[in-house]
LUMBAGU-533537 format. One record per residue (C-alpha): residue number from 1; y, x negated, z. Coordinates in nm, 3 decimals, padded with zeros to 5 digits. Layout:
SITE,k,v,u,w
SITE,NUM,Y,X,Z
...
END
This chain:
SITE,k,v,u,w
SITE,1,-03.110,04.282,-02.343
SITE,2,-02.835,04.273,-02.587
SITE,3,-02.642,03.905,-02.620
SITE,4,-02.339,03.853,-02.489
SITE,5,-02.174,03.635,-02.792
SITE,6,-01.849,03.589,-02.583
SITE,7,-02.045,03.363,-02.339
SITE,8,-02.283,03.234,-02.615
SITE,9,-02.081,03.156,-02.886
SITE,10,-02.050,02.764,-02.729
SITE,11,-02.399,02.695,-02.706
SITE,12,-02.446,02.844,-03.062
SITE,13,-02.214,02.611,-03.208
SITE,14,-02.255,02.307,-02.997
SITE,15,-02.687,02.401,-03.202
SITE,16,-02.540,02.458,-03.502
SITE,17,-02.326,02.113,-03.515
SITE,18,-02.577,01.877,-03.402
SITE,19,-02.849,02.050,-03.609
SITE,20,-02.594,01.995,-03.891
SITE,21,-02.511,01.647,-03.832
SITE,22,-02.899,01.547,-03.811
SITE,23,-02.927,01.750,-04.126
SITE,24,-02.698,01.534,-04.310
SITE,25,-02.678,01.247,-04.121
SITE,26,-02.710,00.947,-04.405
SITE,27,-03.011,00.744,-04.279
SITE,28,-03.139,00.507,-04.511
SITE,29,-02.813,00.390,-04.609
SITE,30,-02.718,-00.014,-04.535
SITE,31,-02.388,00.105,-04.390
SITE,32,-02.521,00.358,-04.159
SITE,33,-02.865,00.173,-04.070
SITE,34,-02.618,-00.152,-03.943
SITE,35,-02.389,00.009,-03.797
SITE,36,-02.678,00.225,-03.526
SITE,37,-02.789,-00.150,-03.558
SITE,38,-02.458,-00.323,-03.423
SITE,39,-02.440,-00.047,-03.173
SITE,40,-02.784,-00.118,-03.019
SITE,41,-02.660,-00.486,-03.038
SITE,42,-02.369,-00.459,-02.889
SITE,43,-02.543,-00.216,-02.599
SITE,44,-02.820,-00.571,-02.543
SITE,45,-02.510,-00.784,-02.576
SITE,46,-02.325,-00.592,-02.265
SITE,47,-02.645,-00.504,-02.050
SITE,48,-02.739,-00.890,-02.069
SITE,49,-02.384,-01.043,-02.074
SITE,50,-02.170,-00.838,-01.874
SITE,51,-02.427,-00.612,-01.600
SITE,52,-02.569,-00.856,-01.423
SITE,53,-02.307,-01.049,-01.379
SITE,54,-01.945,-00.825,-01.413
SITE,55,-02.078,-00.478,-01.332
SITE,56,-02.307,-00.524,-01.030
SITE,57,-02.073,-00.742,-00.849
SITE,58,-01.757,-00.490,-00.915
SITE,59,-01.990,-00.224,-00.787
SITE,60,-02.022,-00.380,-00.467
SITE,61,-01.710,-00.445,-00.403
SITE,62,-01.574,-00.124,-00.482
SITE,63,-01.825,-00.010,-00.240
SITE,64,-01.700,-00.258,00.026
SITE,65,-01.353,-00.115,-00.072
SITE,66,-01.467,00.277,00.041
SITE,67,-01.663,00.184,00.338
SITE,68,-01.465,-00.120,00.491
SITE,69,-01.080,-00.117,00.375
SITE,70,-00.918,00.099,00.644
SITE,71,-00.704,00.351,00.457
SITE,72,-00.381,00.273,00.606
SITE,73,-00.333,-00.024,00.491
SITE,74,-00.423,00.111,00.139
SITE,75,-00.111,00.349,00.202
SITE,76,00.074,00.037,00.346
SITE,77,00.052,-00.174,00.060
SITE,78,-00.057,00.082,-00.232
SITE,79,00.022,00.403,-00.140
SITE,80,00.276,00.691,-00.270
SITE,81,00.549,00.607,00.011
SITE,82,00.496,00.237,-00.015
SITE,83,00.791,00.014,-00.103
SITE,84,00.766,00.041,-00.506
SITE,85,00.845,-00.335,-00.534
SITE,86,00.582,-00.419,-00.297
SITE,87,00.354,-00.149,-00.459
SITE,88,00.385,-00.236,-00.790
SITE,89,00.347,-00.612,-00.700
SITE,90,00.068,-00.621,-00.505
SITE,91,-00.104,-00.384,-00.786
SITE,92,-00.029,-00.606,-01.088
SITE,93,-00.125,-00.930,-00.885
SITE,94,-00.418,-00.821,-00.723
SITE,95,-00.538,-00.682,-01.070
SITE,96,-00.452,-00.987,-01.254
SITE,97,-00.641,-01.170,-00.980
SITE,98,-00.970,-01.067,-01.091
SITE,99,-00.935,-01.131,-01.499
SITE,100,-01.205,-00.901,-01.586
SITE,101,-01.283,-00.686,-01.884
SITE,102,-01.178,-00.336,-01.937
SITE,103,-01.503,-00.203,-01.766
SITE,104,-01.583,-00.451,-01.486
SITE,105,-01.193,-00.332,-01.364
SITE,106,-01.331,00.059,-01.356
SITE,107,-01.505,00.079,-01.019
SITE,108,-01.239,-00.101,-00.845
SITE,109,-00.951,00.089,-01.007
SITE,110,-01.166,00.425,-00.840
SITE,111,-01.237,00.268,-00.544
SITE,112,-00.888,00.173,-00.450
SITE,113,-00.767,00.530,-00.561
SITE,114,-00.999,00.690,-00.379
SITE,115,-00.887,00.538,-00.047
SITE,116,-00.520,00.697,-00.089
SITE,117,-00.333,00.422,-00.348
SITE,118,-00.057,00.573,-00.509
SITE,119,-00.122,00.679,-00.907
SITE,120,00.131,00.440,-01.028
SITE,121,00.005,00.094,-00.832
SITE,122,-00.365,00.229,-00.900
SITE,123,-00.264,00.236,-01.303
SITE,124,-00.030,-00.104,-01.242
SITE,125,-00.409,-00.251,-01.120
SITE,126,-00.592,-00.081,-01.385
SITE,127,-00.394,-00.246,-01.631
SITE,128,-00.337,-00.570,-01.535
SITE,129,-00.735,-00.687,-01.478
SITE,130,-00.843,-00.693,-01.823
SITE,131,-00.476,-00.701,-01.960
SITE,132,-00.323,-01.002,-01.752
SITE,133,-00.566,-01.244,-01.774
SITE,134,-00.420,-01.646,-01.687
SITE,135,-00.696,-01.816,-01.936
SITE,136,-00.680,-01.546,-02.184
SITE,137,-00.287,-01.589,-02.210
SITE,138,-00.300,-01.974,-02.202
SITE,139,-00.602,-01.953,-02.505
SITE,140,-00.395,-01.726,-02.653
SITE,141,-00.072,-01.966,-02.684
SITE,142,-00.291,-02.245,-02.795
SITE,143,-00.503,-02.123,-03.056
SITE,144,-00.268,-01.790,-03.169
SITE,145,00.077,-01.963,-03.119
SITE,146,00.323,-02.010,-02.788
SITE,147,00.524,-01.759,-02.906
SITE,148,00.237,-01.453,-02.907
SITE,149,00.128,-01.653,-02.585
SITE,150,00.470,-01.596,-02.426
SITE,151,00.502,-01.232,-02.581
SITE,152,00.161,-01.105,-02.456
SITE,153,00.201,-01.279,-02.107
SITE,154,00.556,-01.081,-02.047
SITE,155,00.406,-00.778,-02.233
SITE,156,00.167,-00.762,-02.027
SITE,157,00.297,-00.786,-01.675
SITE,158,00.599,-00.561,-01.784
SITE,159,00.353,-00.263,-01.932
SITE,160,00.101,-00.273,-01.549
SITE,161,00.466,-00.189,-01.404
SITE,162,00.616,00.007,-01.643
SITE,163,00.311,00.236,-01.732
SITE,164,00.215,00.296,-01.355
SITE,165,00.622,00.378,-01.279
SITE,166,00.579,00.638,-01.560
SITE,167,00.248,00.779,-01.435
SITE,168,00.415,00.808,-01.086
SITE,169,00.714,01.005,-01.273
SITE,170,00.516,01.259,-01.463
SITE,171,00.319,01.323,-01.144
SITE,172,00.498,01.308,-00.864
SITE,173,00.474,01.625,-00.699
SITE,174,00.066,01.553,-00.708
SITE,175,00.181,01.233,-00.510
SITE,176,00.414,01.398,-00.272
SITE,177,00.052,01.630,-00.195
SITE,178,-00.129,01.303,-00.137
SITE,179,00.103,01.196,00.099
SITE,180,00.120,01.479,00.265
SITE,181,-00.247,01.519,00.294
SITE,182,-00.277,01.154,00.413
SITE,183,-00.048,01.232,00.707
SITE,184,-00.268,01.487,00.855
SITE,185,-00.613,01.288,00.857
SITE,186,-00.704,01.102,01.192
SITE,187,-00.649,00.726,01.228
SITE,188,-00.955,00.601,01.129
SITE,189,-01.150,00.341,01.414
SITE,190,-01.051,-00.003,01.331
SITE,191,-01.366,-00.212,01.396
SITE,192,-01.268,-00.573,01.292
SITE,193,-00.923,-00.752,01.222
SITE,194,-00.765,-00.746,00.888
SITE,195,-00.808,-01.082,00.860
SITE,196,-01.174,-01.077,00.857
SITE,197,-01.182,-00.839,00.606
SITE,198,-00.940,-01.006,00.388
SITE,199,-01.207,-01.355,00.400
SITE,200,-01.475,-01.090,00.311
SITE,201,-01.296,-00.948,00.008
SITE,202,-01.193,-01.296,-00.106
SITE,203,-01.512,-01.394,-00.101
SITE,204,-01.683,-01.144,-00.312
SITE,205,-01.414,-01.175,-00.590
SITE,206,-01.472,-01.513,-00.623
SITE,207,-01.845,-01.464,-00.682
SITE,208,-01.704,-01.250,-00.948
SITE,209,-01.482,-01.440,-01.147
SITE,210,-01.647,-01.769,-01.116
SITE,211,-01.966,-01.595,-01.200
SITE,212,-01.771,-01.509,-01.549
SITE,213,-01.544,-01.826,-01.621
SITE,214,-01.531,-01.818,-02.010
SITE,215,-01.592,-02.108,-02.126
SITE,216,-01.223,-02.278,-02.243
SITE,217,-01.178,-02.408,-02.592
SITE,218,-01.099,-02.791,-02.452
SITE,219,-01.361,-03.030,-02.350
SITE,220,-01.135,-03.135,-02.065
SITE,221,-00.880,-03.008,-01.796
SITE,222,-00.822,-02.780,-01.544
SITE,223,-01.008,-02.475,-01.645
SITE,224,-01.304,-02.698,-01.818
SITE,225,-01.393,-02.868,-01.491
SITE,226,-01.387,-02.494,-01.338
SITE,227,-01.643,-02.378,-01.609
SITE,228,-01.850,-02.717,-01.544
SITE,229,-01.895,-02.608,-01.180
SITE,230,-01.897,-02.298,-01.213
SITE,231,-02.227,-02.203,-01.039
SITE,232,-02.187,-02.460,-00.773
SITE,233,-01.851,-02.282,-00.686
SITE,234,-02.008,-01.952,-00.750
SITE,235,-02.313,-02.083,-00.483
SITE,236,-02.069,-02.215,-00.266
SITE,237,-01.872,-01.850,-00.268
SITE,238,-02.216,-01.644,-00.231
SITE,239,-02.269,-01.851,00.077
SITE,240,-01.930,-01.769,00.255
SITE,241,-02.041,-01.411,00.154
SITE,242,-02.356,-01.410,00.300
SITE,243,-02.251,-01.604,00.674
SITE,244,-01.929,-01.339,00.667
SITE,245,-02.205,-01.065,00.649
SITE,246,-02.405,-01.226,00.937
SITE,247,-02.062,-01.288,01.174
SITE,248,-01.876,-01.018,01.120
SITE,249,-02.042,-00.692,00.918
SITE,250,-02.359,-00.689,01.129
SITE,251,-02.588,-00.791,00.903
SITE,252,-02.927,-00.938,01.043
SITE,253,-02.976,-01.307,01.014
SITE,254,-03.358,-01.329,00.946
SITE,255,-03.301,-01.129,00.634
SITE,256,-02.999,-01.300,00.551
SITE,257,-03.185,-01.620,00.590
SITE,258,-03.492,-01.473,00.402
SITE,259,-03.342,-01.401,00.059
SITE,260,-03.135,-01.745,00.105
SITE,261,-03.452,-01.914,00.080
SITE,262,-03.534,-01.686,-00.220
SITE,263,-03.223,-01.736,-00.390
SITE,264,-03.241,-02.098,-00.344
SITE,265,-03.613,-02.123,-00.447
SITE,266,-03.531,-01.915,-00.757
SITE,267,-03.227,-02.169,-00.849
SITE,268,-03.418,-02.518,-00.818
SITE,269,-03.727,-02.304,-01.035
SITE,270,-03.485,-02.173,-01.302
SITE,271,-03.229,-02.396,-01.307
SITE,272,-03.114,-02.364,-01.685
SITE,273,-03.070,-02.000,-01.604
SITE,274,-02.857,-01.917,-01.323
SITE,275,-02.874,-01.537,-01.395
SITE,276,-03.225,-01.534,-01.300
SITE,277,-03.150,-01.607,-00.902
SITE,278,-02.787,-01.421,-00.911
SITE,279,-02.979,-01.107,-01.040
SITE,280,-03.236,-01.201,-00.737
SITE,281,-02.914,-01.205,-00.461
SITE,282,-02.792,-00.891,-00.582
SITE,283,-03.151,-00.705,-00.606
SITE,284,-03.184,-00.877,-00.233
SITE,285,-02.865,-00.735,-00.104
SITE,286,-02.905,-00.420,-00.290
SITE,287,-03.279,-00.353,-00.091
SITE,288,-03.139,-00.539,00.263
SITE,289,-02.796,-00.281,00.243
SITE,290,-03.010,00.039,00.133
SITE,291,-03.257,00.073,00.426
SITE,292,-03.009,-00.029,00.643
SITE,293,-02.927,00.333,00.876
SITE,294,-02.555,00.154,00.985
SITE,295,-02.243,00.021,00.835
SITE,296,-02.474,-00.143,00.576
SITE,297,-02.637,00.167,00.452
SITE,298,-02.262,00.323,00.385
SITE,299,-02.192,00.068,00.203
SITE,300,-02.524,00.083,-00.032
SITE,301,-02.440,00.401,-00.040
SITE,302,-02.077,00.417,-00.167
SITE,303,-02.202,00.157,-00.430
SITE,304,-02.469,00.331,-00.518
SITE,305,-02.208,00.620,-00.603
SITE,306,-02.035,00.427,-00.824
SITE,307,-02.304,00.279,-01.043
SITE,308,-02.503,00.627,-01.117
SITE,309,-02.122,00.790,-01.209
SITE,310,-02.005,00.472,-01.441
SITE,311,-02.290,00.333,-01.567
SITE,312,-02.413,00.624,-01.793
SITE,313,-02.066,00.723,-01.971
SITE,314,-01.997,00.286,-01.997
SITE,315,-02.309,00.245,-02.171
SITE,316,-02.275,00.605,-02.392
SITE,317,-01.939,00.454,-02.472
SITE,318,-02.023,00.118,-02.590
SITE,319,-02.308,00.295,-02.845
SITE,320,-02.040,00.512,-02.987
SITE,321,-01.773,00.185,-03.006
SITE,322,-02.044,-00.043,-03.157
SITE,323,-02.173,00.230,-03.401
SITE,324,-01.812,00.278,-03.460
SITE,325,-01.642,-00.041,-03.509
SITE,326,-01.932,-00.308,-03.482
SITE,327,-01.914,-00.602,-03.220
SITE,328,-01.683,-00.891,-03.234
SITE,329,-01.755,-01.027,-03.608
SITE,330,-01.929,-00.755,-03.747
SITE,331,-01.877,-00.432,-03.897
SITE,332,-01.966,-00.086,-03.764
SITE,333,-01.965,00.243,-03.992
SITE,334,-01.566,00.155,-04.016
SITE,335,-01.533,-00.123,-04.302
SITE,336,-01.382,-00.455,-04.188
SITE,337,-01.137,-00.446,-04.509
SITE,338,-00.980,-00.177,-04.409
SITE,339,-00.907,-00.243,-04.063
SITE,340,-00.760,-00.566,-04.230
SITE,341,-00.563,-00.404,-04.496
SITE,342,-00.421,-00.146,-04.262
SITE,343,-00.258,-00.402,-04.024
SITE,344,-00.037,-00.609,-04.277
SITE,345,00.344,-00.644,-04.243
SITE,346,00.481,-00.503,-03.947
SITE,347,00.542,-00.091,-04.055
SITE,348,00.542,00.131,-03.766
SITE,349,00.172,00.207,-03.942
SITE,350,00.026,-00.115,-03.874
SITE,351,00.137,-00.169,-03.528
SITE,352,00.014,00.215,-03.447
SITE,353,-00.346,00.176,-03.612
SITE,354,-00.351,-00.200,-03.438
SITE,355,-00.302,-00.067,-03.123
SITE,356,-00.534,00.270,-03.205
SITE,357,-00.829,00.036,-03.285
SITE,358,-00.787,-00.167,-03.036
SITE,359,-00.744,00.074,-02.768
SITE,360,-01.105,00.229,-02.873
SITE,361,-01.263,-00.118,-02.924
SITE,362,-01.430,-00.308,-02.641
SITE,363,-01.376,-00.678,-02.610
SITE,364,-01.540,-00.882,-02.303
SITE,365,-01.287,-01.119,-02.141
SITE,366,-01.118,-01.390,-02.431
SITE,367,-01.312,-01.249,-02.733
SITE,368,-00.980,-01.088,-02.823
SITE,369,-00.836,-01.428,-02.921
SITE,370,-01.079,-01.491,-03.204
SITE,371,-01.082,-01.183,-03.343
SITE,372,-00.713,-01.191,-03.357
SITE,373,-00.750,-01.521,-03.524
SITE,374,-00.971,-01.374,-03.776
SITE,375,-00.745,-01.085,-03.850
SITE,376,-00.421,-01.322,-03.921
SITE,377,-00.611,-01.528,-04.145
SITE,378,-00.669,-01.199,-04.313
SITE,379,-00.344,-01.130,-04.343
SITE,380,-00.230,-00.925,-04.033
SITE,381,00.102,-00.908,-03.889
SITE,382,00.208,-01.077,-03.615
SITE,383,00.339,-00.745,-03.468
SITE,384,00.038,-00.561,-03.479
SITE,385,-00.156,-00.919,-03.369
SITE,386,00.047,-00.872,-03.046
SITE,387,00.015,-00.432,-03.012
SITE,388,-00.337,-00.534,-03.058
SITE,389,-00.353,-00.794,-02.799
SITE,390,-00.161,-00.574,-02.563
SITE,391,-00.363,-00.289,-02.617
SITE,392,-00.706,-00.403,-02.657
SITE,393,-00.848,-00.587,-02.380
SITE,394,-00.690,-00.290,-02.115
SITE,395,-00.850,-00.032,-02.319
SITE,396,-01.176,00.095,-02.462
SITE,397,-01.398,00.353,-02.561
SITE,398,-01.669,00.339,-02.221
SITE,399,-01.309,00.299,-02.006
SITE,400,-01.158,00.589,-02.107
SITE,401,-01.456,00.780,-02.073
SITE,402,-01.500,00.656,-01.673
SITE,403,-01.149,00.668,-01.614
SITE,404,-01.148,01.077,-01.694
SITE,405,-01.341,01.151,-01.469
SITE,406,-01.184,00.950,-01.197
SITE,407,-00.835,01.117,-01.282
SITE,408,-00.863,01.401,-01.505
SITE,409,-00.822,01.448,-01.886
SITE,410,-00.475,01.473,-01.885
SITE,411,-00.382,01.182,-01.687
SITE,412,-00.608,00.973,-01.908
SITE,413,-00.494,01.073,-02.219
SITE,414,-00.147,01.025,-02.067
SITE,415,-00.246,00.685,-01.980
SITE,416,-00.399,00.573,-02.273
SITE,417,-00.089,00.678,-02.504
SITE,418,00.127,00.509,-02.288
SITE,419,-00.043,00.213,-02.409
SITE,420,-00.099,00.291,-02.729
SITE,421,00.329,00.362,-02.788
SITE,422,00.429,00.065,-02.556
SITE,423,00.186,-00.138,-02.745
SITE,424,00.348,-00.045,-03.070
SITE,425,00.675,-00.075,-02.992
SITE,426,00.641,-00.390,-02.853
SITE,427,00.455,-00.539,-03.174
SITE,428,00.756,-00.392,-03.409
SITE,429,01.026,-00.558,-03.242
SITE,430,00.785,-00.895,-03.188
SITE,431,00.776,-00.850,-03.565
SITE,432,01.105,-00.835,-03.618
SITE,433,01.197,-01.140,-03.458
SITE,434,00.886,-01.337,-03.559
END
C-alpha cells in the first residue's frame, strides 16, 4: 500500500528531529551534563519540597471544590453576571488568601472554573495566589527596599484585576455562552448549609498554608512565632478537618478515629520530621475517600482527576525549566552572566527579558526575594527587579503547560503576555522614578 505523505509527513519529522537532536545532542560537555543535572535536582527538590506538602493538599481541595461547592454560589460570587466589583474582589482575595506557588494555585484555579466562575475572576485568582503573597511582599520591602515592597504589593493586586478584566474583554461572547448555558442546568440538591461548607473549606486551606509557612528572615515577631508553631497549628487545623468530615460530610468515625491514632503514633515516632505523618493523613484519607461508594468516593474521584491531568505536564515542566535555567542559585544550559548582563539599566530590553525569564522560571513561595537580591548586586535594574518580581512568582514553565489545557492555547498565551507586557511596563516607569 502506497504512503500517504500528506498524513505522514508529521510523524516523519517529529523522527527525524528527535533522532537529530540525540544525534547531536552535546553529552559529555560540563555545561550540558549540569544543566540535565540541575534539572533532575530541581525535579527531587519539588517532589520532596513542594508534593507532599503544596500539591496533595491543593488536590484535595480542588476536589472538595467540584464535588461539594454548589454551583450557584460559584455564579453568585464568581460568575460571568456577577457584580464585577464583587467578582473581581472576592477572586483577588480569596487567591491571595492561600499564598502559594505558581503550581500549588493550578488545581484550584481549574476547579473553581470548572464549576461556572467567570474567565476574568478565575484569572484575577490565578494571579493573585502565587503573585500576592502578604510575607513575600513584607520580605520583599525589608530585604529589597520599601519602595519595590510598595511597588510589587500595588503591582500586584492591580495586574489579578486588570489582567482578568482584559481576559473577560477579549472573550466575552464565550462568557455570555457560559451564562447562558448555566441558566438552563437544574438547581442542583443542596445537602448542607453554606455555612458548613465554608468551616470545611477554611479548614483545609489552613492545613495548606500553615503546612508551607516559609520560614521569615527575623528571629522574632508575628510571622516567626507562626513558623515556630507551625505544625501544632497545622495539627490543630487537620483536626477541625477531620471532626467536620465526621459531623457533617458523612464520613465514618471508626476510620476517622483509626488513622487519628496513626497519624498521632507516626508524629510522637518521627517527631523531627513532620512530613512523615502528614504524608500518612493524606495516604489515609486518600484510601478512606477512594473505596468509599458515596459522597466520599466523588470526591476521591474528582481529586483523583486532577492529580493524573497536572501532575505529569508540572513535573515535564519543571525538567525542561531546571535543564533550562537551573534552580535558584545555579545555572542551567542558559549562563548566569548573561541573564545578569541582559537586565542592567532600565531599556525596554531589560525589563522585557526580566519579565521573559521570569515568566518561564519556577520559584517556590519567597525564593524570588533572594534571587532578586542576587541579581541587584549584579548589577540589575531596579525596573526589571520589579517586572521580574511581578512576573515571576505568577508564572512558570509547568503552569503554563497545566493552565493550556484547562483553557486552551490561545487563552494561555493571551494570559501569559498579559503578564509579560504589564510586567514590563510597570518595571520601566518604576525605573524611571527610582
Amino acid at each position: 500500500m502506497k504512503v500517504d505523505w500528506k498524513i505522514e509527513w508529521k510523524p516523519l519529522l517529529w523522527i527525524t528531529g528527535f533522532f537529530t537532536v540525540l544525534y547531536y545532542m552535546p553529552v559529555g560537555t560540563g555545561r550540558f551534563d549540569n544543566a540535565v543535572f540541575e534539572a533532575l535536582r530541581l525535579a527531587q527538590w519539588y517532589a520532596r519540597e513542594h508534593v507532599l506538602l503544596c500539591l496533595v493538599p491543593a488536590f484535595f481541595i480542588a476536589g472538595a471544590i467540584a464535588t461539594f461547592v454548589r454551583q450557584e454560589a460559584v455564579m453568585k460570587y464568581l460568575g460571568p453576571t456577577a457584580n464585577r466589583a464583587l467578582a473581581y474582589g472576592v477572586g483577588s482575595v480569596s487567591g491571595s488568601i492561600l499564598a502559594v506557588c505558581s503550581c500549588t494555585v493550578l488545581p484550584l484555579f481549574s476547579g473553581i472554573y470548572r464549576m461556572g466562575a467567570g474567565l476574568g475572576p478565575a484569572i484575577a485568582f490565578l494571579y493573585s495566589g502565587p503573585a500576592i503573597n502578604v510575607l513575600a511582599i513584607i520580605l520583599t520591602a525589608r530585604v529589597i527596599g520599601v519602595d519595590i515592597g510598595i511597588a510589587r504589593a500595588i503591582g500586584a493586586v492591580g495586574f489579578s484585576v486588570v489582567i482578568g478584566g482584559i481576559m473577560h474583554f477579549i472573550y466575552r461572547n464565550e462568557e455570555t455562552a457560559k451564562v447562558k448555558a448555566a441558566m438552563n442546568m437544574p438547581a442542583p440538591e443542596v445537602k448542607r448549609p453554606l455555612w458548613k461548607d465554608i468551616v470545611y473549606f477554611t479548614s483545609m486551606v489552613a492545613i495548606l498554608i500553615f503546612a508551607n509557612w516559609a520560614k521569615p528572615g527575623d528571629t522574632g515577631g508575628f510571622f516567626h512565632a507562626i513558623y515556630a508553631h507551625k505544625w501544632m497549628i497545622t495539627a490543630v487545623s487537620a483536626g477541625i478537618f477531620a471532626v467536620v468530615l465526621v459531623l457533617w460530610y458523612e464520613m465514618a468515625w471508626w476510620k476517622m478515629a483509626i488513622l487519628a491514632a496513626i497519624v498521632t503514633a507516626l508524629s510522637v515516632l518521627f517527631g523531627e520530621h513532620p512530613v512523615v505523618p502528614f504524608a500518612a493523613g493524606a495516604i489515609g484519607l486518600a484510601l478512606i475517600t477512594a473505596t468509599d461508594a458515596g459522597e466520599q468516593g466523588e470526591w476521591f474521584s474528582s481529586t483523583w482527576d486532577f492529580a493524573k491531568q497536572i501532575t505529569p505536564l508540572l513535573l515535564g515542566g519543571i525538567l525542561v525549566s531546571g535543564f533550562l535555567l537551573g534552580r535558584p542559585g545555579s545555572e542551567g544550559i542558559i549562563p548566569a552572566e548573561w541573564v545578569s548582563a541582559a537586565v542592567g539599566g532600565n531599556s525596554f530590553a531589560a525589563n522585557f527579558f526580566a519579565s521573559v525569564v521570569g515568566a518561564f522560571m519556577y520559584f517556590a513561595t519567597l525564593t524570588e526575594i533572594p534571587i532578586v537580591q542576587a541579581l541587584l548586586g549584579a548589577g540589575m535594574g531596579k525596573g526589571p527587579a520589579l517586572a521580574l518580581l511581578l512576573a515571576g512568582p505568577a508564572l512558570s514553565l509547568p503552569n503554563m503547560l497545566v493552565i493550556r489545557s484547562y483553557i486552551g492555547t490561545q487563552k494561555t498565551v493571551v494570559y501569559c503576555s498579559l503578564v509579560v507586557v504589564m510586567a514590563t511596563i510597570s518595571g520601566m516607569v518604576f525605573g524611571t522614578f527610582f
